[in-house]
LOLO-903548 format. One record per residue (C-alpha): x, y, z. Coordinates in nm, 3 decimals, always signed. Layout:
BEGIN
+---------+---------+---------+
!    east !   north !      up !
+---------+---------+---------+
!       X !       Y !       Z !
...
+---------+---------+---------+
This chain:
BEGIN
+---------+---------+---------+
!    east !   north !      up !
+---------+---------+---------+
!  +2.710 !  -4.619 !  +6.735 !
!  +2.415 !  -4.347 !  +6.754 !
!  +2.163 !  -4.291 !  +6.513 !
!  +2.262 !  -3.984 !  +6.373 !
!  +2.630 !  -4.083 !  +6.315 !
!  +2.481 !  -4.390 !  +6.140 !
!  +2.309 !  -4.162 !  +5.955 !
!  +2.613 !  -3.926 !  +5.915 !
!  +2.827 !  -4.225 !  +5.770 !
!  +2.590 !  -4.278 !  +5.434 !
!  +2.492 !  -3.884 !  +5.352 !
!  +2.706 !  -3.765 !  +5.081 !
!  +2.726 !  -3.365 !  +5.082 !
!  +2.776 !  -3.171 !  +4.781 !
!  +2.940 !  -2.898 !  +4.894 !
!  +3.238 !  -2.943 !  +5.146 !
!  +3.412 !  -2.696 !  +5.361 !
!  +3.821 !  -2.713 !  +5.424 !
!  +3.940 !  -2.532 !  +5.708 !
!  +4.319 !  -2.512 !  +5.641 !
!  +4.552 !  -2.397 !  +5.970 !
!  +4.885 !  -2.334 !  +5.924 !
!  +5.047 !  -2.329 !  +6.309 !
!  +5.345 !  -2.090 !  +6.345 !
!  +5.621 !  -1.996 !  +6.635 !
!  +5.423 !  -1.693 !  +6.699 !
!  +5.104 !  -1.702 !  +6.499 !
!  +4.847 !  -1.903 !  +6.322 !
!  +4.738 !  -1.834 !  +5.943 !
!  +4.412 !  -1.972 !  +5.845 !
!  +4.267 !  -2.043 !  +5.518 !
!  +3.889 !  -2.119 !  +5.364 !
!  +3.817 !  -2.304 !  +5.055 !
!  +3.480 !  -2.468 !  +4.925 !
!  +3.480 !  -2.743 !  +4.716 !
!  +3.158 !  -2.832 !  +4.502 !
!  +3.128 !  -3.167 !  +4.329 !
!  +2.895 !  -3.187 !  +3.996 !
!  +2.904 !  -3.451 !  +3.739 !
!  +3.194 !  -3.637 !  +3.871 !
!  +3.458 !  -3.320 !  +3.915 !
!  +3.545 !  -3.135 !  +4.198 !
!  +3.625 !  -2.794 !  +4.179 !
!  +3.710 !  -2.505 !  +4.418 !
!  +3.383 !  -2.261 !  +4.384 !
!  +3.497 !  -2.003 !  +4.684 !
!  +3.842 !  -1.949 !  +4.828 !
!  +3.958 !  -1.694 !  +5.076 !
!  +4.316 !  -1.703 !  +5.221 !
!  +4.466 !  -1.602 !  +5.513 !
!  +4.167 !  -1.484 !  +5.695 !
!  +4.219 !  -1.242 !  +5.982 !
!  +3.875 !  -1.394 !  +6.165 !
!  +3.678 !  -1.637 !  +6.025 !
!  +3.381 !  -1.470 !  +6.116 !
!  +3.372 !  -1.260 !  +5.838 !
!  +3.322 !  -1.586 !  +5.606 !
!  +3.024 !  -1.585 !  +5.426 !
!  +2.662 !  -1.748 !  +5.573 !
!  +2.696 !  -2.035 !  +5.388 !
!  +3.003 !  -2.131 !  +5.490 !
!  +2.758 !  -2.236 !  +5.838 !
!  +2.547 !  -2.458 !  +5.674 !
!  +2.813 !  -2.716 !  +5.479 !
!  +3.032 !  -2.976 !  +5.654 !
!  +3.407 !  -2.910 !  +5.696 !
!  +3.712 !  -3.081 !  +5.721 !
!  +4.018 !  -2.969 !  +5.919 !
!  +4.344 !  -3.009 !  +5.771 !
!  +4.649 !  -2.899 !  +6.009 !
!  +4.999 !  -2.809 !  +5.922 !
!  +5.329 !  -2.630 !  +6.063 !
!  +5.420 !  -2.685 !  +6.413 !
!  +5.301 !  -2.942 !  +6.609 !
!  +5.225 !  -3.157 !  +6.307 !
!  +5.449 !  -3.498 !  +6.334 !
!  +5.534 !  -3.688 !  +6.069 !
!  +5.691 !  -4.023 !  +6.080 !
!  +5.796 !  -4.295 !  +5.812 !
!  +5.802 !  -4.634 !  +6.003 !
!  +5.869 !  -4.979 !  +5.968 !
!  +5.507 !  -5.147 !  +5.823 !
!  +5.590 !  -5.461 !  +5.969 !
!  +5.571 !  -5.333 !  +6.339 !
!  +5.195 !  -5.253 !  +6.456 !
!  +5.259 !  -5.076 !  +6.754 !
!  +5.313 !  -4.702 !  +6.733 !
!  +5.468 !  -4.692 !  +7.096 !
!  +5.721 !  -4.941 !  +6.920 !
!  +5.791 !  -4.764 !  +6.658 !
!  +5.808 !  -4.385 !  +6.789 !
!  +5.927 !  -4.437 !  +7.162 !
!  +6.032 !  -4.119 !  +7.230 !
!  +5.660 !  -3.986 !  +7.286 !
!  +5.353 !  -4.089 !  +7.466 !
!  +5.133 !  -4.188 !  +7.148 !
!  +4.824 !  -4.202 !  +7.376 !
!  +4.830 !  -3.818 !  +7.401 !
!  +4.803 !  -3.798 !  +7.020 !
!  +4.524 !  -3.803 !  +6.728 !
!  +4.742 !  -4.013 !  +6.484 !
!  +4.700 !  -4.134 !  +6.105 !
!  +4.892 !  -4.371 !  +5.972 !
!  +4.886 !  -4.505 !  +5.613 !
!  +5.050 !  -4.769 !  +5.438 !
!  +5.312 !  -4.654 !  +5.231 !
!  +5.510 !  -5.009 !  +5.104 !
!  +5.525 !  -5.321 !  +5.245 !
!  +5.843 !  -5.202 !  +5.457 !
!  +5.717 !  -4.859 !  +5.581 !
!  +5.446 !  -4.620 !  +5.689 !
!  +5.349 !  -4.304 !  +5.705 !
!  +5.238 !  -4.206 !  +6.067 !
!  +5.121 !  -3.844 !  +6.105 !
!  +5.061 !  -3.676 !  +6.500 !
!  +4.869 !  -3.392 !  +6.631 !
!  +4.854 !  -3.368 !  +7.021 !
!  +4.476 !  -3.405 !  +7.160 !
!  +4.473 !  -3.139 !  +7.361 !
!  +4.589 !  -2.890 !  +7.087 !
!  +4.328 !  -3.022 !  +6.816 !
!  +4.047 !  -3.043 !  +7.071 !
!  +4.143 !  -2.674 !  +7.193 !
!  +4.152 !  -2.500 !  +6.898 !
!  +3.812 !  -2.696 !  +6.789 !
!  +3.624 !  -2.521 !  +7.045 !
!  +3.776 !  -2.201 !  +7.060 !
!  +3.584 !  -1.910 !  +6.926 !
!  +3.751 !  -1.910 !  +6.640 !
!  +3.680 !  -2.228 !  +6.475 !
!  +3.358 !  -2.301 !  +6.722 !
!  +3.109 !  -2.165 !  +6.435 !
!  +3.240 !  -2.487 !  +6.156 !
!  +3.090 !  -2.820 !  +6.177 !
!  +3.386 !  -3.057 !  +6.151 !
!  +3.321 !  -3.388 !  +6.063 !
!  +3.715 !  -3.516 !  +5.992 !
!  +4.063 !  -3.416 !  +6.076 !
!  +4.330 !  -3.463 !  +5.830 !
!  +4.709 !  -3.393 !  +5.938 !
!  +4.991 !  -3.270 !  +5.720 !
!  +5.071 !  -3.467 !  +5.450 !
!  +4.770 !  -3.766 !  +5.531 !
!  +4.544 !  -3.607 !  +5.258 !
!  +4.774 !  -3.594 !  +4.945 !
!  +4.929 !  -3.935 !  +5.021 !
!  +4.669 !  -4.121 !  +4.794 !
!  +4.705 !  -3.881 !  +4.488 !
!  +5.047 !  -3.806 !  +4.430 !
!  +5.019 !  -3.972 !  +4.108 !
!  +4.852 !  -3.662 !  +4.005 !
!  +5.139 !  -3.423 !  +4.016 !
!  +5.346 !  -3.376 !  +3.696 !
!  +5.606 !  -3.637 !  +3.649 !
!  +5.907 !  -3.412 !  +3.705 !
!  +5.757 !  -3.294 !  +4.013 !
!  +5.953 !  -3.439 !  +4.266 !
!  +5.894 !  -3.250 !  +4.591 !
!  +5.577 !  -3.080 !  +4.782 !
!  +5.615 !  -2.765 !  +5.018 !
!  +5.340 !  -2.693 !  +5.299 !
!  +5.357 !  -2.444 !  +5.592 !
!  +5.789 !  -2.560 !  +5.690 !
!  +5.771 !  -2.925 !  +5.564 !
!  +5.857 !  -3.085 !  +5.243 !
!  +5.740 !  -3.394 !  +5.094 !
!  +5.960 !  -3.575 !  +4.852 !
!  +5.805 !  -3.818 !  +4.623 !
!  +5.899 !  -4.086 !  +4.358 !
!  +5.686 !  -4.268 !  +4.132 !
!  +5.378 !  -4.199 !  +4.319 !
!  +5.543 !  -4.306 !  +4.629 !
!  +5.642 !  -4.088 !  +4.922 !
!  +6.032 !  -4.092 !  +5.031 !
!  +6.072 !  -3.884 !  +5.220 !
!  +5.979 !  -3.585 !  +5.463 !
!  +6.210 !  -3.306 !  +5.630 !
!  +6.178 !  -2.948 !  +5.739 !
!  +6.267 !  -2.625 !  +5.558 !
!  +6.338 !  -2.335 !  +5.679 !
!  +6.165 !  -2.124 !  +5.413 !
!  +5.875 !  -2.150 !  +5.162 !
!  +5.665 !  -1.892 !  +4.904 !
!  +5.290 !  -1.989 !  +4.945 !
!  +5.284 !  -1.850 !  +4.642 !
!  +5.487 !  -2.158 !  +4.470 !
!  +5.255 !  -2.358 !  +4.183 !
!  +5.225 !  -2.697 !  +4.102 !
!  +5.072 !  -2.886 !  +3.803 !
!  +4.833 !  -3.120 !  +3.965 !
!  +4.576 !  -3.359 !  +3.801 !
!  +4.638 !  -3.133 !  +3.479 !
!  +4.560 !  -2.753 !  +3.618 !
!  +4.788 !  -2.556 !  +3.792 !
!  +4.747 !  -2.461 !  +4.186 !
!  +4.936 !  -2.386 !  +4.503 !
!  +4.990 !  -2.573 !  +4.821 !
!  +4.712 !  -2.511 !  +4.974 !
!  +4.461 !  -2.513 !  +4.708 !
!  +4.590 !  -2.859 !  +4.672 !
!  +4.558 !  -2.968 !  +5.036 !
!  +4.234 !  -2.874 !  +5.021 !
!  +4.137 !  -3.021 !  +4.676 !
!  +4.310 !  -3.339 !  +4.840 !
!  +4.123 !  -3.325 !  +5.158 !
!  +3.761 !  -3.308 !  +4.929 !
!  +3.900 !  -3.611 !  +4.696 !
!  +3.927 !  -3.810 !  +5.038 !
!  +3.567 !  -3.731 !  +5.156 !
!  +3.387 !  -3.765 !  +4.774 !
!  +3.536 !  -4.055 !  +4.720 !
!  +3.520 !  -4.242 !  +5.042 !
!  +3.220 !  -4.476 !  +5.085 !
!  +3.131 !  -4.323 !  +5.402 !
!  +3.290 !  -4.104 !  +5.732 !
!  +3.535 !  -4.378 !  +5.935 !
!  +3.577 !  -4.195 !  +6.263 !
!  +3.933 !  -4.288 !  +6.400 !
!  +3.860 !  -4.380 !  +6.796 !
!  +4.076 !  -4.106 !  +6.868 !
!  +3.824 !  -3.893 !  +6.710 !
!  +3.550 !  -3.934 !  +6.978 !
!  +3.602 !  -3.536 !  +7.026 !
!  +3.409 !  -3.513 !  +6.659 !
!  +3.113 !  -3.697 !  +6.737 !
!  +2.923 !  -3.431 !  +6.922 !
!  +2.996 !  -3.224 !  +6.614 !
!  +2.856 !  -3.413 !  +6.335 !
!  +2.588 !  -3.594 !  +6.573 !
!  +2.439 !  -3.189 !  +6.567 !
!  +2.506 !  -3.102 !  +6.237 !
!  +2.350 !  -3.417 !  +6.134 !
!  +2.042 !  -3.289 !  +6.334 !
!  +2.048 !  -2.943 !  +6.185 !
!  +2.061 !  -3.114 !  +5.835 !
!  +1.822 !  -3.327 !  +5.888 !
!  +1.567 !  -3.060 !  +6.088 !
!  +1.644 !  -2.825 !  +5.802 !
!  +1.567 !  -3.103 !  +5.509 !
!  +1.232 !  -3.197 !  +5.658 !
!  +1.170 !  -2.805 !  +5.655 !
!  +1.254 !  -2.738 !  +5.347 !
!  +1.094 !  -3.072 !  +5.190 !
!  +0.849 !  -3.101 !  +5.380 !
!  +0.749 !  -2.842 !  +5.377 !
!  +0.725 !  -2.864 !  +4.961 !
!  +0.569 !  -3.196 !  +5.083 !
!  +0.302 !  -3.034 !  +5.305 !
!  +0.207 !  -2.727 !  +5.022 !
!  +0.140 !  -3.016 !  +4.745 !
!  -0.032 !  -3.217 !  +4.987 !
!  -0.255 !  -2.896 !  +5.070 !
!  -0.329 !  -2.877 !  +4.670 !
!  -0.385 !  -3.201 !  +4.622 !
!  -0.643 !  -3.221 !  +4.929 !
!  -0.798 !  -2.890 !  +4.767 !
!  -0.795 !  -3.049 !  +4.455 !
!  -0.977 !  -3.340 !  +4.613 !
!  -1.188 !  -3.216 !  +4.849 !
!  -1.308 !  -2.987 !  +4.539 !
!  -1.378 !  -3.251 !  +4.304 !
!  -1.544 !  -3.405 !  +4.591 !
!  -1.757 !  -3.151 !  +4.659 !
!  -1.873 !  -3.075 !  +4.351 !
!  -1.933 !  -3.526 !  +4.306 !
!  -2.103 !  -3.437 !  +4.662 !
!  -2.330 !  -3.128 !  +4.471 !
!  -2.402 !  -3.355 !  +4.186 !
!  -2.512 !  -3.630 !  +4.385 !
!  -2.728 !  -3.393 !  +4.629 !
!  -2.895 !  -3.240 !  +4.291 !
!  -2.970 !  -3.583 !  +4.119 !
!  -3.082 !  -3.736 !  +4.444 !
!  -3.290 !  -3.398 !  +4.485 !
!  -3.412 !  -3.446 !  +4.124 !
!  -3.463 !  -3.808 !  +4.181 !
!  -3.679 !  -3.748 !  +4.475 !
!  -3.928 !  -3.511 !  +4.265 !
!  -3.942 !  -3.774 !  +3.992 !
!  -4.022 !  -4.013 !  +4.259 !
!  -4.278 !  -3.814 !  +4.401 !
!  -4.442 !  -3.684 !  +4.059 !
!  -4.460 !  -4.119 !  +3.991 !
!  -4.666 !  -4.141 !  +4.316 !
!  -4.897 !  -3.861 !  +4.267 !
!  -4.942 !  -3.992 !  +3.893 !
!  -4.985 !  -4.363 !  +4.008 !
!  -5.227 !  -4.206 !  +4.282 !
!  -5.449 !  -4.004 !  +4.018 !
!  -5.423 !  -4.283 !  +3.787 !
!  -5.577 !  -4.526 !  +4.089 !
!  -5.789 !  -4.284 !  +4.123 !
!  -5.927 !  -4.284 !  +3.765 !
!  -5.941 !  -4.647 !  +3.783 !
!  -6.112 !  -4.677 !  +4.061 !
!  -6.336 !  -4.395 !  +3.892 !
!  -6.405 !  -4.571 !  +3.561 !
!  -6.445 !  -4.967 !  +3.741 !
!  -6.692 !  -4.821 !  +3.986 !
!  -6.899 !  -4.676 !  +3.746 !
!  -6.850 !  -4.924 !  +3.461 !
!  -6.744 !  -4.726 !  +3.218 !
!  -6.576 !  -4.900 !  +2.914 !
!  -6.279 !  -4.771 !  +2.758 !
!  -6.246 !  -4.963 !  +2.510 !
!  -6.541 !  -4.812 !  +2.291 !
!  -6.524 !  -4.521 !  +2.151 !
!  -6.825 !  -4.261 !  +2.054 !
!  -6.696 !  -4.223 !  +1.705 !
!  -6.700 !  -4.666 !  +1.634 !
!  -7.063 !  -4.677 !  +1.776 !
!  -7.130 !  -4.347 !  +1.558 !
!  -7.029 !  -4.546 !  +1.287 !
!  -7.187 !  -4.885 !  +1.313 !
!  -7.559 !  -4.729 !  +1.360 !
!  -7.516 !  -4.471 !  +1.079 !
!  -7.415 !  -4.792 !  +0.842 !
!  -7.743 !  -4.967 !  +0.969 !
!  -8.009 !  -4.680 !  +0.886 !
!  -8.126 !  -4.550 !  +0.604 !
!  -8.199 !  -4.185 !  +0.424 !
!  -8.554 !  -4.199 !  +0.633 !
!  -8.386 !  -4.193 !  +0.966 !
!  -8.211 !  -3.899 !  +1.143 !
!  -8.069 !  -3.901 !  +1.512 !
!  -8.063 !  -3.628 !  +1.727 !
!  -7.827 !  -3.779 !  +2.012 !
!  -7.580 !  -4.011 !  +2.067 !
!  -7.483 !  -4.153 !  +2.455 !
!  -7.179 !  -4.396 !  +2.504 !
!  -7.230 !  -4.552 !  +2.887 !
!  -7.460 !  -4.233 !  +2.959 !
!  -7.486 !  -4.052 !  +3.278 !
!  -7.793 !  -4.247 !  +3.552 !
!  -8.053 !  -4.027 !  +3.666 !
!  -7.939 !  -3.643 !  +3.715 !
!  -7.614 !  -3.525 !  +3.813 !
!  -7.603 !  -3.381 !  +4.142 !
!  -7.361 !  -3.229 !  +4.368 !
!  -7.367 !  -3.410 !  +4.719 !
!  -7.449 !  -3.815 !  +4.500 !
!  -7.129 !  -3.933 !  +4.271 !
!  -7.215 !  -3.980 !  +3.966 !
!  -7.302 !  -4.316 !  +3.793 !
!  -7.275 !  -4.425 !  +3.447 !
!  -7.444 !  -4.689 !  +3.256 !
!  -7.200 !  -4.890 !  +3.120 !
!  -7.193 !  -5.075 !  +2.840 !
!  -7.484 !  -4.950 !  +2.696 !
!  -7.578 !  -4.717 !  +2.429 !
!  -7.862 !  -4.418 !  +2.437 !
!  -7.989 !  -4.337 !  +2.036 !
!  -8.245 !  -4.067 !  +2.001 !
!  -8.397 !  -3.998 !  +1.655 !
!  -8.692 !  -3.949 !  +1.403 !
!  -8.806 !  -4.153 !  +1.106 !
!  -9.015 !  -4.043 !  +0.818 !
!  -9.110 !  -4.392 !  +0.732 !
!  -9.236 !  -4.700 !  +0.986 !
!  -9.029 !  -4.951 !  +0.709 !
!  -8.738 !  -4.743 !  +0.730 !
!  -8.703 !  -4.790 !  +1.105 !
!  -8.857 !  -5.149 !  +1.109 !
!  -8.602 !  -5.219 !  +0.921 !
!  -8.327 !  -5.026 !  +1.117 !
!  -8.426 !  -5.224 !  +1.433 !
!  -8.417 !  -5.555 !  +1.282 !
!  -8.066 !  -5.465 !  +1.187 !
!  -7.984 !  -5.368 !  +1.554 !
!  -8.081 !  -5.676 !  +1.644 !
!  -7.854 !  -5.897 !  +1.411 !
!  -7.560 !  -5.674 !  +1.448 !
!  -7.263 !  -5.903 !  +1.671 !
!  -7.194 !  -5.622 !  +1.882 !
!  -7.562 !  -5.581 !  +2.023 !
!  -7.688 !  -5.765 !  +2.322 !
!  -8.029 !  -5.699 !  +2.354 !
!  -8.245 !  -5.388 !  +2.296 !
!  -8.340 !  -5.294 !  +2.647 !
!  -8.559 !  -5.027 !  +2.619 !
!  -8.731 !  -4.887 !  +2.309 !
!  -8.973 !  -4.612 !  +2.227 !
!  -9.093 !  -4.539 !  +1.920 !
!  -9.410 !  -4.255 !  +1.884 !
!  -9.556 !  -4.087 !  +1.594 !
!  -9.572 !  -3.692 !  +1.568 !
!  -9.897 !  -3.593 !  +1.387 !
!  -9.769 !  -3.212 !  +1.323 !
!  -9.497 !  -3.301 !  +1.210 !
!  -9.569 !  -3.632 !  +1.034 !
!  -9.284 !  -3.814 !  +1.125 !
!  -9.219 !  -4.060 !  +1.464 !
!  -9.003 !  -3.989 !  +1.743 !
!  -8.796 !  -4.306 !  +1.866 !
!  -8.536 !  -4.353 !  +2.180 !
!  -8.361 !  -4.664 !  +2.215 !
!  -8.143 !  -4.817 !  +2.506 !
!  -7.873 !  -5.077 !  +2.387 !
!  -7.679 !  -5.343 !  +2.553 !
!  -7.377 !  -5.386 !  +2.404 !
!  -7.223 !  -5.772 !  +2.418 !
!  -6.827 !  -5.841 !  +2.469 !
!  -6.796 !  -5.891 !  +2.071 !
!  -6.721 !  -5.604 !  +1.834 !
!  -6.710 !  -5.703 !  +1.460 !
+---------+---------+---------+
């Protein structure tokens, strides 16, 4: 078995097409009818009867799956004993291997076996008539109805198609014979609405295909196969069009959604990296400054950790009313600054500059300097009295020690 009637065999269509044929003496009437099946019920949604070409059928009716029910002339039916197998046993009169048959179990005694000559159905399959429906089964006559007799009224008795009757008891069929006459117009209450013949062939014909598990092509039926083998194909080419190509537009959005969120993840990450690297390079020129400074201040022995405003403090508690100072030099500048020598600092040392009215009032200042923790040693000191102006100029030099009270 191919792939596609595999595949054929478990889809379940909607929408089913029955091509009814009624074959005449002289002529052959045709009717259309589309069955729909939604939440369980079957229904007839289109009907057109007695079409002079189907070719003025609608465009849909090209793009469902159809079943071919035959009637009138050339239609055989047979009841025959159940209990013999062979057809050629049972109707010996004709060569069975020239007909499509269907048989169907009727009692344990009999069976209904219904003919259609091979040549006829595969003729009028691909003539230009019928060429333009996908047929995936063939029911004959009365084959369709057989399972759902039951649904006729109770005091229905008999069934009319095309120039056959079917005569039925208790669900069970007793009969068949021809008629000379019959009103296509005749109604029958069946499965509790009222239709005609044909409307309930067809209705009939869609109750065998929704309610079937899946196709079972008769091996007589090998004329079918190239038909639903390419409507399976169309199906199938037109579902991955029509889903797919839903599948490919939210595929696009969802890449454009993605790719955007991506992008702008992508333009945050370039900024904070960006950002990032200008921190990072701010941090190196401050570290390299910084080195700088330090480098600066070690070289040069300058001492951070004293301040001008401590060592301001500490000398001005040590001298009395008598003594004034003029200037005040934390780690003061060597020599004179100039501009092609660095400049050097003397640190850890102070530079005092002053005047004293009174030689007691600075003897005793000194001696003070001397005591005081945070004083080292006095290494320089000048101290000379100013006749005109009757007071002594003094400059000391201190050397601060690594204690600080």
């Amino acid at each position: 078995m191919s792939l596609l009637i595999n595949i054929a065999q478990r889809i379940k269509y909607r929408q089913l097409g029955v091509v009814l044929v009624h074959r005449y003496t002289s002529s052959i009437e045709t009717s259309y009818y589309v069955l729909n099946r939604t939440k369980g019920k079957i229904d007839i949604t289109f009907k057109q009867e007695c079409i002079s070409s189907p070719e003025n059928l609608p465009a849909f009716s090209k793009s469902i799956p159809h079943i071919l029910c035959m009637q009138g002339i050339g239609v055989v039916h047979r009841i025959i004993d159940g209990q013999i197998s062979d057809l050629k046993q049972n109707i010996p009169n004709i060569n069975i291997d020239e007909y499509y048959t269907e048989r169907q179990y009727l009692s344990e005694q009999y069976n209904l076996a219904v003919l259609f000559r091979k040549e006829q159905l595969i003729e009028l399959i691909h003539s230009d008539s019928y060429s333009m429906f996908s047929f995936i089964d063939v029911k004959l006559g009365f084959s369709a109805i057989k399972n759902y007799i039951h649904l006729f009224e109770e005091n229905t008795t008999h069934f009319v198609s095309g120039l056959t009757s079917l005569s039925f008891s208790n669900g069970i069929i007793t009969g068949i014979e021809k008629v000379s006459s019959f009103s296509m117009q005749e109604q029958y209450r069946f499965g509790g609405e009222t239709y005609t013949a044909n409307e309930i062939l067809a209705l009939c014909c869609g109750l065998n295909y929704f309610t079937s598990q899946s196709i079972v092509l008769s091996p007589e039926l090998d004329l079918l196969t190239n038909e639903i083998e390419s409507f399976t194909a169309q199906r199938i080419v037109s579902w991955i069009f029509k889903y797919g190509g839903i599948g490919l537009f939210f595929l696009l959005v969802i890449n454009f959604l993605w790719f955007s969120n991506l992008n702008a993840q992508l333009d945050k990450l370039g900024y904070e990296a960006q950002s990032r690297a200008q921190l990072m390079q701010t941090l190196t020129d401050l570290d390299t400054d910084l080195k700088v400074k330090k480098d600066f201040v070690a070289s040069n022995n300058i001492l951070q950790d004293y301040a001008f405003a401590f060592f301001a403090d500490r000398i001005s508690s040590l001298a009395s009313g008598e003594i004034q100072f003029s200037e005040l030099s934390v780690s003061p500048v060597i020599g004179k600054i100039k501009n092609d020598k660095p400049i050097e600092f003397a640190g850890g040392t102070l530079h005092l500059l002053g005047v004293s009215k009174n030689s007691s009032a600075f003897s005793s200042f000194l001696d003070k300097i001397k005591q005081a923790s945070w004083v080292d040693e006095i290494k320089k000191q000048v101290y000379q009295y100013n006749n005109e102006r009757n007071n002594a100029e003094f400059e000391m030099e201190i050397v601060l020690s690594n204690v600080v009270d």
